[in-house]
Structures are given as structure tokens and as C-alpha cells.
KEGUMAR-804349 format. One record per residue (C-alpha): residue number from 0; residue in three letters; z, x, y. Coordinates in steps of 0.1 Angstrom, whole numbers, plus 5000, padded with zeros to 4 digits. Layout:
<tortors>
num | residuo | up | east | north
NUM | ALA | Z | X | Y
...
</tortors>
This chain:
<tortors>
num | residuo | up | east | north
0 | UNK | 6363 | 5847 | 2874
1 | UNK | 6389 | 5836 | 2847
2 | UNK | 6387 | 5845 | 2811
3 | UNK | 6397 | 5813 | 2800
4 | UNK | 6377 | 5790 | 2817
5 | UNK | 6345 | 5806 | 2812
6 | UNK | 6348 | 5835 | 2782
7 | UNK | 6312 | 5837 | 2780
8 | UNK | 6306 | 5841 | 2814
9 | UNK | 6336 | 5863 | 2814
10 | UNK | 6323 | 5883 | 2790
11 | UNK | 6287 | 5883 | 2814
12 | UNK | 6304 | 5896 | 2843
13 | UNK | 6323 | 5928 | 2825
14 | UNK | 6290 | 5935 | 2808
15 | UNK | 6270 | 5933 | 2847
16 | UNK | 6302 | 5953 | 2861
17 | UNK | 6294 | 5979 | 2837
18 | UNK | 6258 | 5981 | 2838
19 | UNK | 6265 | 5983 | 2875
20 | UNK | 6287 | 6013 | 2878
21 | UNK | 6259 | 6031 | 2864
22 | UNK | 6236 | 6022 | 2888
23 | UNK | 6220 | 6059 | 2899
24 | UNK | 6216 | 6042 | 2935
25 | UNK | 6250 | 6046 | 2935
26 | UNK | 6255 | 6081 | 2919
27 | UNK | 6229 | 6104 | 2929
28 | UNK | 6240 | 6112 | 2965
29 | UNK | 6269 | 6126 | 2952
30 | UNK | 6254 | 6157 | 2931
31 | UNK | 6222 | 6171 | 2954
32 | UNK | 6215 | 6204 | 2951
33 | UNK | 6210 | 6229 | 2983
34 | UNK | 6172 | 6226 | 2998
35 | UNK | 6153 | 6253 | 2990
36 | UNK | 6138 | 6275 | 3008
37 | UNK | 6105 | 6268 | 2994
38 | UNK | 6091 | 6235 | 2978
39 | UNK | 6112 | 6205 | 2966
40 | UNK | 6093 | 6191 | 2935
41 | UNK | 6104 | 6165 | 2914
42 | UNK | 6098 | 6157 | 2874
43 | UNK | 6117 | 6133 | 2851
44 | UNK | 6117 | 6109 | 2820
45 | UNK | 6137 | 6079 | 2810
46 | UNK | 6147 | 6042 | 2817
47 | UNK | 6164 | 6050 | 2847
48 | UNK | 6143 | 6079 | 2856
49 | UNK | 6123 | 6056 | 2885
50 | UNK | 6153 | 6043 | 2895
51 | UNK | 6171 | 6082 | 2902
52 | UNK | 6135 | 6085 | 2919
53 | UNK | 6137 | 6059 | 2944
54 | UNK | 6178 | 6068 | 2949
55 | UNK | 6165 | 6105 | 2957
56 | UNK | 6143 | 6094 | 2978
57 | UNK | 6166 | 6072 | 3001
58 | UNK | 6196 | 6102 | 3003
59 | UNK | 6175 | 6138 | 3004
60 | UNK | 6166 | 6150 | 3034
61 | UNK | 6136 | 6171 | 3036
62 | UNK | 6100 | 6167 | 3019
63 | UNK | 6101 | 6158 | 2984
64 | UNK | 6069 | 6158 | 2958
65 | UNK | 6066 | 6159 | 2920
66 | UNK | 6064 | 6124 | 2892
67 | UNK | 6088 | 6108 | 2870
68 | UNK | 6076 | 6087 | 2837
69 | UNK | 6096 | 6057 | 2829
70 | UNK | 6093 | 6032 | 2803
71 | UNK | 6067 | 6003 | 2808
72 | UNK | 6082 | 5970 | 2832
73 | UNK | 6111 | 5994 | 2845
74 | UNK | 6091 | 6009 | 2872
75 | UNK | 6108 | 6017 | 2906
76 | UNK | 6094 | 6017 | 2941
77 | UNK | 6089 | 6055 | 2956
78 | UNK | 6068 | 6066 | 2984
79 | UNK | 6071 | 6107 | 2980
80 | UNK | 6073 | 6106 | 2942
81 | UNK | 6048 | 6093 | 2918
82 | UNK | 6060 | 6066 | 2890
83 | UNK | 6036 | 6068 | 2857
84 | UNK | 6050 | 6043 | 2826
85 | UNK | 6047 | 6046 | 2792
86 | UNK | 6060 | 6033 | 2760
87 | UNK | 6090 | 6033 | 2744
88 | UNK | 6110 | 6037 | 2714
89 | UNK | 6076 | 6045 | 2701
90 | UNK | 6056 | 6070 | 2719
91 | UNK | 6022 | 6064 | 2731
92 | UNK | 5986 | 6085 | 2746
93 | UNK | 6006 | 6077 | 2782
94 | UNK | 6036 | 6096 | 2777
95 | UNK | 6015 | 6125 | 2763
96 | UNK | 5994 | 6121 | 2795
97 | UNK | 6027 | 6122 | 2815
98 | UNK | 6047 | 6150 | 2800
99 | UNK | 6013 | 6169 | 2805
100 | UNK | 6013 | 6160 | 2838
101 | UNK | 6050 | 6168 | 2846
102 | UNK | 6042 | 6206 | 2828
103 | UNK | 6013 | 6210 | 2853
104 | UNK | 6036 | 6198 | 2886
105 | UNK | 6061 | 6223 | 2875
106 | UNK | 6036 | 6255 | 2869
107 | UNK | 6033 | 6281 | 2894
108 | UNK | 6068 | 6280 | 2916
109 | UNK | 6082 | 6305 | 2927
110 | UNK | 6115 | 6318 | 2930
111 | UNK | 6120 | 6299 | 2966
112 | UNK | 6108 | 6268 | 2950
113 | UNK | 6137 | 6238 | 2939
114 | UNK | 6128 | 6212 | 2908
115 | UNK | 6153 | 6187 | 2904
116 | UNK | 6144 | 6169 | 2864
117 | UNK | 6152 | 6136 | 2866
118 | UNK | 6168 | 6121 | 2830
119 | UNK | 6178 | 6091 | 2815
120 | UNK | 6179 | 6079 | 2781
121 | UNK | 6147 | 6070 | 2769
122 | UNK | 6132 | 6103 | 2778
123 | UNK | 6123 | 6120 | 2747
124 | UNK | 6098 | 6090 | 2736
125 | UNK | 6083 | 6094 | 2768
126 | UNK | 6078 | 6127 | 2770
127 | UNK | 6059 | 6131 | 2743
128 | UNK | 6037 | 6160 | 2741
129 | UNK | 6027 | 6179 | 2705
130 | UNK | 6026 | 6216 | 2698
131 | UNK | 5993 | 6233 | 2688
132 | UNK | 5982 | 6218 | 2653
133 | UNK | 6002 | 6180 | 2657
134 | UNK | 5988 | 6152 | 2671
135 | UNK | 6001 | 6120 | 2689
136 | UNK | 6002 | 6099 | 2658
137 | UNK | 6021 | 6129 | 2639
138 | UNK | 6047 | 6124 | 2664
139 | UNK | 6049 | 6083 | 2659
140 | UNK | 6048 | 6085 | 2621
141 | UNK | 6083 | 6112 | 2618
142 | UNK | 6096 | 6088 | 2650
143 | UNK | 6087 | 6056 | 2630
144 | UNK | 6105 | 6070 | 2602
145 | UNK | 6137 | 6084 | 2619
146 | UNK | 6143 | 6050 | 2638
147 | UNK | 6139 | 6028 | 2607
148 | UNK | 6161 | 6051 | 2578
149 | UNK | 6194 | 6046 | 2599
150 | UNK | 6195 | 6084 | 2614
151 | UNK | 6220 | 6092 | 2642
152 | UNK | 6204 | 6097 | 2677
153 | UNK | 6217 | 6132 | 2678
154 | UNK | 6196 | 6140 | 2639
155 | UNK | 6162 | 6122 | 2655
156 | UNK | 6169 | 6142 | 2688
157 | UNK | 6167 | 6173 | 2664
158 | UNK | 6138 | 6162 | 2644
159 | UNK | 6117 | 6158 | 2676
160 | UNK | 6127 | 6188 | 2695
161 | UNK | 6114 | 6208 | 2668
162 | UNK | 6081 | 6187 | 2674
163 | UNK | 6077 | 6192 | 2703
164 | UNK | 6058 | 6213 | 2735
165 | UNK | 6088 | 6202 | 2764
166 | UNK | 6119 | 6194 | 2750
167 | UNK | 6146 | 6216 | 2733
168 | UNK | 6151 | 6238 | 2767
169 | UNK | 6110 | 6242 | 2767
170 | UNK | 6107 | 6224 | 2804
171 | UNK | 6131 | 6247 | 2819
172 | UNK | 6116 | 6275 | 2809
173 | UNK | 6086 | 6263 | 2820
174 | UNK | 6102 | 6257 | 2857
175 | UNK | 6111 | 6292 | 2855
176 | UNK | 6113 | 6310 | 2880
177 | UNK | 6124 | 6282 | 2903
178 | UNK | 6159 | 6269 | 2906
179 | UNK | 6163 | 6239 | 2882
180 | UNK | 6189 | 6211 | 2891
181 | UNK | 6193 | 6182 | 2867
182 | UNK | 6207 | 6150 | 2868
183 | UNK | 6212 | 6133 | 2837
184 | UNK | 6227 | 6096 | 2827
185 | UNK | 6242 | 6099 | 2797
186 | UNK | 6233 | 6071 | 2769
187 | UNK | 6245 | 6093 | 2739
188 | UNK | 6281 | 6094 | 2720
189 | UNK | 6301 | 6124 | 2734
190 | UNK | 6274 | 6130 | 2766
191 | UNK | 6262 | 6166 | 2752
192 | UNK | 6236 | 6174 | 2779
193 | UNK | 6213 | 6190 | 2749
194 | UNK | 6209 | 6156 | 2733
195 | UNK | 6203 | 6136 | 2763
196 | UNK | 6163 | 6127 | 2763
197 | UNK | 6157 | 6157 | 2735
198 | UNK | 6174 | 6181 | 2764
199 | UNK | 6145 | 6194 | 2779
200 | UNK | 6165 | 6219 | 2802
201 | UNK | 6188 | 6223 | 2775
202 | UNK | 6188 | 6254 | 2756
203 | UNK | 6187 | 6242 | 2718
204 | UNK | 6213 | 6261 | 2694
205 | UNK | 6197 | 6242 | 2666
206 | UNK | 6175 | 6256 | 2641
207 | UNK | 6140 | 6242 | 2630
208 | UNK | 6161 | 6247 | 2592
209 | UNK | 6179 | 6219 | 2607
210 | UNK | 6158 | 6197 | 2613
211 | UNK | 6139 | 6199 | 2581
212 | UNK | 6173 | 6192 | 2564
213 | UNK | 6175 | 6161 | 2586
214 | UNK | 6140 | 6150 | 2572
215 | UNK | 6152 | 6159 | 2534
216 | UNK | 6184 | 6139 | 2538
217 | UNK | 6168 | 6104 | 2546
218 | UNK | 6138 | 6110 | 2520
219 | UNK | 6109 | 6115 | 2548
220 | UNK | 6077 | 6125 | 2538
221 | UNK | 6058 | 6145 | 2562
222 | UNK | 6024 | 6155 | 2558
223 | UNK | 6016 | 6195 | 2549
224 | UNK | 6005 | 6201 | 2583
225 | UNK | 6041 | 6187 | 2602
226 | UNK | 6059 | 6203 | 2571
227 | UNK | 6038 | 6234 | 2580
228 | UNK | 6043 | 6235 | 2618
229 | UNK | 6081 | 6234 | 2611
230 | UNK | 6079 | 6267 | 2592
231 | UNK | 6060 | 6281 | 2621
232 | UNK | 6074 | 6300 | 2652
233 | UNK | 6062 | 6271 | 2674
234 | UNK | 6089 | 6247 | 2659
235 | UNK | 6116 | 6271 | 2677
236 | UNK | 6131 | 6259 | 2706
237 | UNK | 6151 | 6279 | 2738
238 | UNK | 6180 | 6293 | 2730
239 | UNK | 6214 | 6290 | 2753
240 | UNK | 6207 | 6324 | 2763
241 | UNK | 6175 | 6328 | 2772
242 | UNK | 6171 | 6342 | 2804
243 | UNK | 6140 | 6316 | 2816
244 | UNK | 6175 | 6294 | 2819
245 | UNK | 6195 | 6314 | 2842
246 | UNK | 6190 | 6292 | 2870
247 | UNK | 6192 | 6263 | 2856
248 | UNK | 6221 | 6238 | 2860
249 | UNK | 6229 | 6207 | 2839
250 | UNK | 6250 | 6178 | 2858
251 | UNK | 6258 | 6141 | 2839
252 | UNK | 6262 | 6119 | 2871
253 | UNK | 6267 | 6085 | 2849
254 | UNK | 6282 | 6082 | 2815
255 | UNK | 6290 | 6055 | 2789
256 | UNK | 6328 | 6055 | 2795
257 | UNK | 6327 | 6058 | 2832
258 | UNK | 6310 | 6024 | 2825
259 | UNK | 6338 | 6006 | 2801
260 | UNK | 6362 | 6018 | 2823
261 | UNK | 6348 | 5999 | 2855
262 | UNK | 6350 | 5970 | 2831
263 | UNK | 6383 | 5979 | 2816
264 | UNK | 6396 | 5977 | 2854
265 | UNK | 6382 | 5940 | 2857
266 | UNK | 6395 | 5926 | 2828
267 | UNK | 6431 | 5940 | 2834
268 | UNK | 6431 | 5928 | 2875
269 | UNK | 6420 | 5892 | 2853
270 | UNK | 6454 | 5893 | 2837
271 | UNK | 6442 | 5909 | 2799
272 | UNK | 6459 | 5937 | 2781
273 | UNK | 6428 | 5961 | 2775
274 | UNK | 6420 | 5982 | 2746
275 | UNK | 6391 | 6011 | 2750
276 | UNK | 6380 | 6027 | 2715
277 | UNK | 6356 | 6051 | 2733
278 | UNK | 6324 | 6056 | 2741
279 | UNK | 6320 | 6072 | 2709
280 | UNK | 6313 | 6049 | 2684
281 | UNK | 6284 | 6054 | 2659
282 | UNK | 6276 | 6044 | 2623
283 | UNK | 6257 | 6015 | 2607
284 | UNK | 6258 | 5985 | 2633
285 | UNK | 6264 | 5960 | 2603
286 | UNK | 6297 | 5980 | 2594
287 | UNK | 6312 | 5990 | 2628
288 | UNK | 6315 | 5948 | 2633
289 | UNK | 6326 | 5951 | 2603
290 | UNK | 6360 | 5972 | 2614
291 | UNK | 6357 | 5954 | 2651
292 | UNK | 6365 | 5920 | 2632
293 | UNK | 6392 | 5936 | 2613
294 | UNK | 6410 | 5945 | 2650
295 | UNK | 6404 | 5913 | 2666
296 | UNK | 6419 | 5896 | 2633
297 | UNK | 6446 | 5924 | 2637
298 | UNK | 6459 | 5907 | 2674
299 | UNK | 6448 | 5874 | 2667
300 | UNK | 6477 | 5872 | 2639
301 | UNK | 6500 | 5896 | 2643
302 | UNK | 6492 | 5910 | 2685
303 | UNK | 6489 | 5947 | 2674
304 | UNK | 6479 | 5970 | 2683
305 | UNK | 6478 | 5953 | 2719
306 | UNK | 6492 | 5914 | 2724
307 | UNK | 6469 | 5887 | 2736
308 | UNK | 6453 | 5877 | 2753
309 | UNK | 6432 | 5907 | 2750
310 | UNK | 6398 | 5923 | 2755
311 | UNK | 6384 | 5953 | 2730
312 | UNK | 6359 | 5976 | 2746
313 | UNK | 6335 | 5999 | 2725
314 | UNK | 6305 | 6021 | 2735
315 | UNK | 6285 | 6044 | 2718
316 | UNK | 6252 | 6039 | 2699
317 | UNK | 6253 | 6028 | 2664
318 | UNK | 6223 | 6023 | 2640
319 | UNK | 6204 | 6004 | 2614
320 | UNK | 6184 | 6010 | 2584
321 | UNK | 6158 | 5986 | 2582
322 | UNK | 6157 | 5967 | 2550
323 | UNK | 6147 | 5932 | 2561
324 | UNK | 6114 | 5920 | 2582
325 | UNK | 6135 | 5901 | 2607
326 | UNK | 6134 | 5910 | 2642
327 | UNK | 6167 | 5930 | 2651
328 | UNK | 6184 | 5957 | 2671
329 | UNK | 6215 | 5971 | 2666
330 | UNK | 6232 | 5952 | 2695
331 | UNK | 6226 | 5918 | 2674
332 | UNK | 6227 | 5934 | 2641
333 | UNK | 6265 | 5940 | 2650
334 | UNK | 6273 | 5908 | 2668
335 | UNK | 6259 | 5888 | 2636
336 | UNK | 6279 | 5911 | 2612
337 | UNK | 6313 | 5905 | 2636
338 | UNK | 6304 | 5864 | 2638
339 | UNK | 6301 | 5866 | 2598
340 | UNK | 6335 | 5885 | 2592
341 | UNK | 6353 | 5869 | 2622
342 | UNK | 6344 | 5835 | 2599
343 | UNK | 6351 | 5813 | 2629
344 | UNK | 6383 | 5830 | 2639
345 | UNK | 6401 | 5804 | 2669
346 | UNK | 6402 | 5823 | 2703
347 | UNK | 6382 | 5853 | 2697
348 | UNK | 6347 | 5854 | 2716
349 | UNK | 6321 | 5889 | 2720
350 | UNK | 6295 | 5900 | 2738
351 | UNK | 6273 | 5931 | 2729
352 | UNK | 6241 | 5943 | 2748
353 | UNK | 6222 | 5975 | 2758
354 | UNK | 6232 | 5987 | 2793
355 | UNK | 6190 | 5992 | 2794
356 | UNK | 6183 | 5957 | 2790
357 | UNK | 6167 | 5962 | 2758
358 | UNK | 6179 | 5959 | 2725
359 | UNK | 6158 | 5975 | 2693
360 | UNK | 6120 | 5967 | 2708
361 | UNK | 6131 | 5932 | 2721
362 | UNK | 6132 | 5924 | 2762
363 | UNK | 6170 | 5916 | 2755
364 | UNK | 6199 | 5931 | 2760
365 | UNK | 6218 | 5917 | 2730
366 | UNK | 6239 | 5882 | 2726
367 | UNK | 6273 | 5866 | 2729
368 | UNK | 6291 | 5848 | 2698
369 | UNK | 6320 | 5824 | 2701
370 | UNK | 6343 | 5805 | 2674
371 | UNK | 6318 | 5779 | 2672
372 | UNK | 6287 | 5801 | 2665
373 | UNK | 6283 | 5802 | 2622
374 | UNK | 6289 | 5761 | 2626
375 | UNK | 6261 | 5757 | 2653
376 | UNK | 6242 | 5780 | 2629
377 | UNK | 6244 | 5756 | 2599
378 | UNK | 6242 | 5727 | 2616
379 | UNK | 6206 | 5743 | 2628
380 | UNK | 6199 | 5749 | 2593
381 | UNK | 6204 | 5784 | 2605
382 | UNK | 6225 | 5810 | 2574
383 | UNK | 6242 | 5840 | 2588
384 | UNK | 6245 | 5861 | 2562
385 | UNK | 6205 | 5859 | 2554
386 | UNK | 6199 | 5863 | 2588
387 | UNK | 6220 | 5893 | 2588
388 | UNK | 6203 | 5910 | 2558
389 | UNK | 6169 | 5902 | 2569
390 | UNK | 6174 | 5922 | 2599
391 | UNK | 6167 | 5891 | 2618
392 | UNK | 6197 | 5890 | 2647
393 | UNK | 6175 | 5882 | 2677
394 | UNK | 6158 | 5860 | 2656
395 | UNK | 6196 | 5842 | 2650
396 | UNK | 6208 | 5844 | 2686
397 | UNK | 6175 | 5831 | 2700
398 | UNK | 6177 | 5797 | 2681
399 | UNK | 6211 | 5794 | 2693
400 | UNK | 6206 | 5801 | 2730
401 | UNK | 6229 | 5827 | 2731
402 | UNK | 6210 | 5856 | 2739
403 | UNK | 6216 | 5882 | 2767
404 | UNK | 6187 | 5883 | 2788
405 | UNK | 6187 | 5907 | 2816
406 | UNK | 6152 | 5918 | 2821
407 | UNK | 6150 | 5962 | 2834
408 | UNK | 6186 | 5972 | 2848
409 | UNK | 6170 | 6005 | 2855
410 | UNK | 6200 | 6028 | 2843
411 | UNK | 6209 | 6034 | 2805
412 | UNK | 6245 | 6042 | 2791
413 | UNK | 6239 | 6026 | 2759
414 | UNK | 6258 | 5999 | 2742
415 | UNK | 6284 | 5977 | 2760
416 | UNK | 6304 | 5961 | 2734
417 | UNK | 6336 | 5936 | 2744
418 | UNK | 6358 | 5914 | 2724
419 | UNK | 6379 | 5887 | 2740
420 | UNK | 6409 | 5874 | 2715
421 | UNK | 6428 | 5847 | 2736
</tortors>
């Protein structure tokens, strides 16, 4: 496909490439653990956690048993493994049911046994499962709050770790004293295995004192009981060192930039000179297309720091703060932030969507702008910039038609952000 016949579909195909080269069909085979003696049970939480399922299935050889939760419509077909759904970003009664469930599959190995966790992003609002003296709708409320006052995904991972009866290093310990052997897909800036899904075979080295600092710095209010619970010993996750986690071993088998650089390939075989940023990226959506316009307008007019034609990759996982009623993610939020900056720019076209298929709580995967966009906007009685402050982006991009629409890819290596200047 050429760029410039076709820049949207262009931009399509490097966004498919990448969701693609994440594809745990493709990746699992490559990191199985030894068979066990004993039993081979499997457990796991995420997006892509049915998918791992069904790739473990095709490659291992030898009687597997154990059940995955996954988030609702991204199901995966499995004969040996059980597939339960739940919801997600906002926990519900089923992931409590399954996290339960995945606790009582794992109880009572042995030494001879093998668990192989399962993980994608996504896991730690499935597998949701409160301490003694919380409840369910504890958990929602602090998770309601941490997604909508703009906190990073490593402070909520925090927050909820110290929440929590399985994550923080708690579902290792729990395997203990099996052999634990996980596979993780990475949707998190910097892949650190302990913030992946709220690291649930992670040992935590952060401190309950931490988290609570987390909930004084964006203003939370917690009720006496969750204020009281964090104070407790129960809010205290495993540590690097305990010994429950001697046998346990962490692999990433898909990560964000393994992803921008499948695409990165594509674009320079097309002919484009190719400028990665990382798989890194974080901050206020709003203001990262912000500084994204500022680069394209950088080789639009004077070809630095790269010549065009050119293509700007970005990953990472940026965030909003919720101040409008509109209906947004961060995927859009940033897209309509870059179409407002760019003002139009000639030659400069973008694409930005959720390697998951969903961005914010929308079944899309984000939206593509062009030089034409704010003009089709206005001539739709459409305005940007209100748009943009309402929080209303998938609102925007679905009068346009210029929405990403996917449906479940079944893998999760967060954004996918590209930038075409031609």
C-alpha cells in the first residue's frame, strides 16, 4: 500500500501491523516452561488473557486445566481451559467471582505441580477481589475516582494493589509451593512486570504510605473504613524477597515497542523516513497532541528533525482528567487536541487507537484526522475546541465517520499513535 494514495488507509494498515505483531498466537510458543512432573494448571486475567489461552492450548503438549477471566465480548475459544468474562475498566460481582475462582484452582499444589498465570492488560479490573472489611463497590468508588482525576496507570496500579486480596505479588504466593511461570503482554510505559494487571506474581516494593499519598495528591475522599484498611496490615503486599516467590518467574512475551517497530519497518520498506519517540509516552492526552503537533509543524516547515515525507510513531498510555460530560478516551481526546493545534496543517494526516480495540469505555479503538477534518467539522456545525473541553472526542469523530472501529483484537500493548507529514 502507498502512503500517498491512500494516507488513511495507510495509516490503517501500520495500526493492524502493529496490533498484529502482538498477537499472543504468535508469541506464546516461544517462552513454555518445562512440564512438570505433576499437574499443569492454568489461571489468568486481561484482554488478551483468552487469547494466550487458546495459543497455549494449540502449542503445549501434555494435559492442561485451570481458567482465565477476560473482559466481556473478547472471549476466546478453549477446550482444556475455562474462559469466564467480566467487566472492564470498572470492576464488577464477575470478576470478584473469577479472581475467587482463579485463588481456589491454584490452592493445594504441590511442589511437582506447574501454574502458568496468564496476563494482559486489563487484568487488575478483572481480578477484582477485596480484603476482609471492603466490599465490591469500595473497590469501584477509589477505581471510579483514579480513572477520572487524570492519575498515571502506574499511581492507580498502586492504589489498587493495596486494595486488594490477589494482586501486589498475593497470587504467587498463593501458588506457592508450585513452580509459577508467567507470561505477560505488556500495555504499560517502561513494561515493569509489577505494574502489568496490578502484578499479581510480582513482588510489590511499594508501601501502603504510598498509596495513601497517591489518594492525597488528587484530592480523593475515601470513606473511614478504606482509609482504615490502608492503615491495616492487610493493605501490605509481597515483598521482592519473600520466599513464597522463589519459584516464580516473570517473562513479557509482547511489548508496546516491539509493536511500533513492526510498524516502523512498514512505513520505511513504503519509502518514509521514520521517527519512533518510544513507547513511553504519558501525561495529559490533551497536551501530549499538543507537543506531537509542535513536531509535525517542525518537518512540515523546516524537515527537522527528520525530512519528509515522514511518519511519527508514539506509544505509551497517556491520560485525562475528566472535566466535561462528553463521551471520550484518551485515544480521541489526543487526536482532537492534535486536529485543533495542527489548524489544518497541508500534508499532515494521524491515526491513534488502543491496540485493545477499545478506547476509554467505547467499542472503538480511537480515529484518524486529516487536513480537512476542523473544516468538515464546521461545516457539520461541529466546534473543535468545545468538543475537546467537553471531553466529547468519540462524540466528534463519530459525526465525522472517522472513527477506528476494530471490534476485540484480543492482545493489548496500549496506544498506537502515528503521524504522517507528506
Amino acid at each position: 500500500m502507498q502512503f500517498n494514495d491512500d494516507p488513511k488507509g495507510f495509516l490503517r494498515f501500520l495500526f493492524d501491523t502493529a496490533v498484529a505483531a502482538a498477537d499472543p498466537m504468535k508469541q506464546v510458543s516461544r517462552y513454555l516452561p518445562e512440564p512438570p512432573k505433576g499437574r499443569t494448571v492454568v489461571v489468568g486475567a486481561g484482554k488478551g488473557s483468552a487469547r494466550m489461552a487458546e495459543a497455549l492450548e494449540a502449542c503445549w503438549d501434555g494435559p492442561l486445566e485451570g481458567v482465565v477471566v477476560t473482559r466481556y465480548g473478547h472471549e476466546a475459544p478453549c477446550e482444556k481451559i475455562e474462559i469466564l468474562s467480566a467487566s472492564h475498566p470498572v470492576p464488577d460481582a464477575a470478576g470478584e467471582r473469577a479472581a475467587k475462582r482463579i485463588l481456589e484452582t491454584v490452592s493445594g499444589l504441590t511442589e511437582d505441580d506447574l501454574v502458568i498465570v496468564l496476563i494482559s492488560g486489563g487484568g487488575s479490573a478483572l481480578l477484582s477481589l477485596p480484603p476482609d472489611g471492603l466490599t465490591l463497590e469500595d473497590k469501584i468508588s477509589v477505581n471510579r475516582a483514579l480513572l477520572r482525576c487524570g492519575a498515571s496507570i502506574d499511581e492507580v496500579n498502586c492504589v489498587r494493589k493495596h486494595l486488594s486480596a490477589i494482586k501486589g505479588g498475593r497470587l504467587a504466593a498463593a501458588i506457592h509451593p508450585a513452580r509459577c511461570h508467567t507470561l505477560m503482554i505488556s500495555d504499560v510505559p517502561g513494561d515493569d512486570p509489577a505494574i502489568i494487571a496490578s502484578g499479581p506474581t510480582v513482588g510489590e516494593s511499594t508501601t501502603a504510605e504510598d498509596a495513601k499519598a497517591i489518594i492525597r495528591r488528587y484530592r480523593i475522599d475515601l470513606p473511614d473504613h478504606v482509609a482504615q484498611h490502608l492503615d491495616s496490615p492487610l493493605a501490605a503486599c509481597v515483598k521482592p524477597d519473600d520466599p513464597r516467590l522463589a519459584r516464580t518467574g516473570n517473562h513479557i512475551i509482547a511489548t508496546p515497542l516491539m509493536s511500533l517497530e513492526a510498524a516502523a519497518e512498514k512505513a520505511r520498506s513504503a519509502g518514509l523516513n521514520v521517527l519512533v519517540l518510544g513507547d513511553t509516552i504519558e501525561g495529559e492526552a490533551s497536551e501530549v497532541g499538543i507537543v506531537h503537533a509542535g513536531i509535525a509543524e517542525a518537518i512540515h516547515h523546516h524537515d527537522i528533525p527528520i525530512a519528509k515525507p515522514a511518519l511519527v510513531l508514539s506509544g505509551g498510555e497517556t491520560s485525562v482528567t475528566v472535566k466535561g460530560d462528553g463521551r471520550g478516551g484518551r485515544n480521541v481526546e489526543f487526536l482532537l487536541s492534535l486536529a485543533v493545534h495542527l489548524n489544518g496543517l497541508a500534508g499532515v494526516h494521524a491515526l491513534s487507537g488502543d491496540t485493545d480495540g477499545v478506547d476509554g469505555r467505547e467499542e472503538v479503538a480511537g480515529a484518524v484526522i486529516d487536513p480537512d477534518t476542523l473544516k468538515r467539522a464546521r461545516e457539520a456545525g461541529i466546534d473543535a475546541r468545545a468538543s475537546l473541553e467537553n471531553n466529547d472526542g468519540h462524540g466528534f469523530f463519530e459525526a465525522l465517520g472517522d472513527q477506528v472501529i476494530t471490534g476485540p483484537t484480543l492482545t493489548n500493548v496500549n496506544d498506537f499513535r502515528a503521524i504522517l507529514v507528506l
